[in-house]
C-alpha positions as MATLAB code, in Angstrom:
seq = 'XXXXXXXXXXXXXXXXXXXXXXXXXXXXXXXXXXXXXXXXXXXXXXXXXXXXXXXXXXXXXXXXXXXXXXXXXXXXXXXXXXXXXXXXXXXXXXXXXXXXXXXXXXXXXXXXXXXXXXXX';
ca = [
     124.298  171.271   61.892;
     122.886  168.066   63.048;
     120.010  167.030   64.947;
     119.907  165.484   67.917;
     116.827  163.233   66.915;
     118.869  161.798   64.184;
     122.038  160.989   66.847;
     119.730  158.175   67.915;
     119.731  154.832   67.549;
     117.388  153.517   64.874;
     115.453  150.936   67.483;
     114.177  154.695   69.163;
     113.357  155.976   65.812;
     111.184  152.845   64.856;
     109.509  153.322   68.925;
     108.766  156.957   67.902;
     107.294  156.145   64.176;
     105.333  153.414   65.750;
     103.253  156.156   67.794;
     102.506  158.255   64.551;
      99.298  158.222   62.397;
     100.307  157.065   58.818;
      99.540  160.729   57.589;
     102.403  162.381   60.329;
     104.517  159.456   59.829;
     104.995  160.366   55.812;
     105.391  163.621   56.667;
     108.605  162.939   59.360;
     109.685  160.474   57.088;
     109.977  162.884   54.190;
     112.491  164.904   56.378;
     115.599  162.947   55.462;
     117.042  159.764   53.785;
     117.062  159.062   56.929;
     113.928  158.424   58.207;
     111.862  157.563   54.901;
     112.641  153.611   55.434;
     111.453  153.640   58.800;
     108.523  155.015   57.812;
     107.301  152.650   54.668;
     108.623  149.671   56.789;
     105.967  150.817   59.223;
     103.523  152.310   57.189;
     103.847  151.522   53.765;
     103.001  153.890   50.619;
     100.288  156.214   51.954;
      98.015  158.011   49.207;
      97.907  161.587   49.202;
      93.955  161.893   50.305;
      94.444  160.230   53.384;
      93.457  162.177   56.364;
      94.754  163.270   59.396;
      92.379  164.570   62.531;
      93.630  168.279   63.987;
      91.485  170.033   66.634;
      90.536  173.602   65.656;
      88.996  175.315   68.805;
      85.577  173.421   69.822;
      85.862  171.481   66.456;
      88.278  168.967   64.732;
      88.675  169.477   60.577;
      90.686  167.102   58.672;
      93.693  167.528   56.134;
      94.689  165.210   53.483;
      98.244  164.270   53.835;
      98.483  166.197   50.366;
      97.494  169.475   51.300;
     100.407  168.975   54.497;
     102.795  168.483   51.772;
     102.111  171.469   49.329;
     104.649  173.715   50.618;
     107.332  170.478   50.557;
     106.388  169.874   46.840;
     107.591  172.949   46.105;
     105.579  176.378   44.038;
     105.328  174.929   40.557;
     103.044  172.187   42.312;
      99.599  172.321   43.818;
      97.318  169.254   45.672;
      94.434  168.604   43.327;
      92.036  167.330   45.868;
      89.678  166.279   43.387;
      91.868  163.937   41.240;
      93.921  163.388   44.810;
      97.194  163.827   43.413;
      99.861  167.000   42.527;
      99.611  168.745   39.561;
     101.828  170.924   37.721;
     101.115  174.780   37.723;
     100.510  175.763   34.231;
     101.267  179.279   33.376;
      98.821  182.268   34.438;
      96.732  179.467   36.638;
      96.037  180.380   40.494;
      97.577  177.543   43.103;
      93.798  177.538   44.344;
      92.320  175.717   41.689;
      90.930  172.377   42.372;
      90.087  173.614   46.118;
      86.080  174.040   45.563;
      82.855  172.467   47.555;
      80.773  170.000   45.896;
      77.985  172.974   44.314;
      81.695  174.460   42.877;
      81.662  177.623   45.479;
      85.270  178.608   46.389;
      85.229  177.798   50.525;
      86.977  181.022   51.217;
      86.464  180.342   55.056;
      88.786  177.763   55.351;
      92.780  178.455   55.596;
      95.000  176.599   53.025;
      94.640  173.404   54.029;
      91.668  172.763   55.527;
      88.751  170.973   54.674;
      85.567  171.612   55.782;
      84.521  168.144   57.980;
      80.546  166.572   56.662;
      78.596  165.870   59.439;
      76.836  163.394   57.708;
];
């Protein structure tokens, strides 16, 4: 099946990459071969721990472009936001590991994902 996003020409596809944040352009150019040139042309290599702004009710929380792309890398992989790069699962270790606050208590508030904003 084909898209009808792709059917377009790639002048339109540059327009629409030029509107994105770096963080939501890696992740639409990670859809296809594709889009993944029109997105470095644009935006270059993005690291992993750059963040992206989402509104959550009365609040905004921010997500590192690695945590968006856990599920993409696949279940042998988790986001180590602490060395800010994907690690390999070794076996008998939980996918949770790395995800702590700065006193080392698990932030079991937070959905997968999230990070919880300073408002320092």
């Amino acid at each position: 099946m084909s898209c009808g996003f792709l059917k377009l020409s790639t002048e339109l596809h540059f327009e629409v990459f030029k509107y994105l944040d770096r963080v939501s352009s890696t992740c639409l150019g990670l859809t296809c071969k594709t889009f993944y040139p029109i997105h470095k042309k644009l935006h270059g290599i993005v690291r992993l721990d750059r963040v992206v702004f989402r509104p959550r009710s009365a609040s905004w929380y921010v997500v590192p472009l690695g945590f968006l792309l856990a599920q993409w890398a696949g279940p042998d992989l988790y986001f180590d936001g602490w060395g800010r790069r994907f690690r390999k699962l070794e076996k008998g270790e939980d996918e949770g590991k790395g995800e702590q606050d700065s006193e080392g208590e698990e932030e079991s508030d937070l959905k997968p994902g999230e990070v919880r904003r300073s408002d320092t």
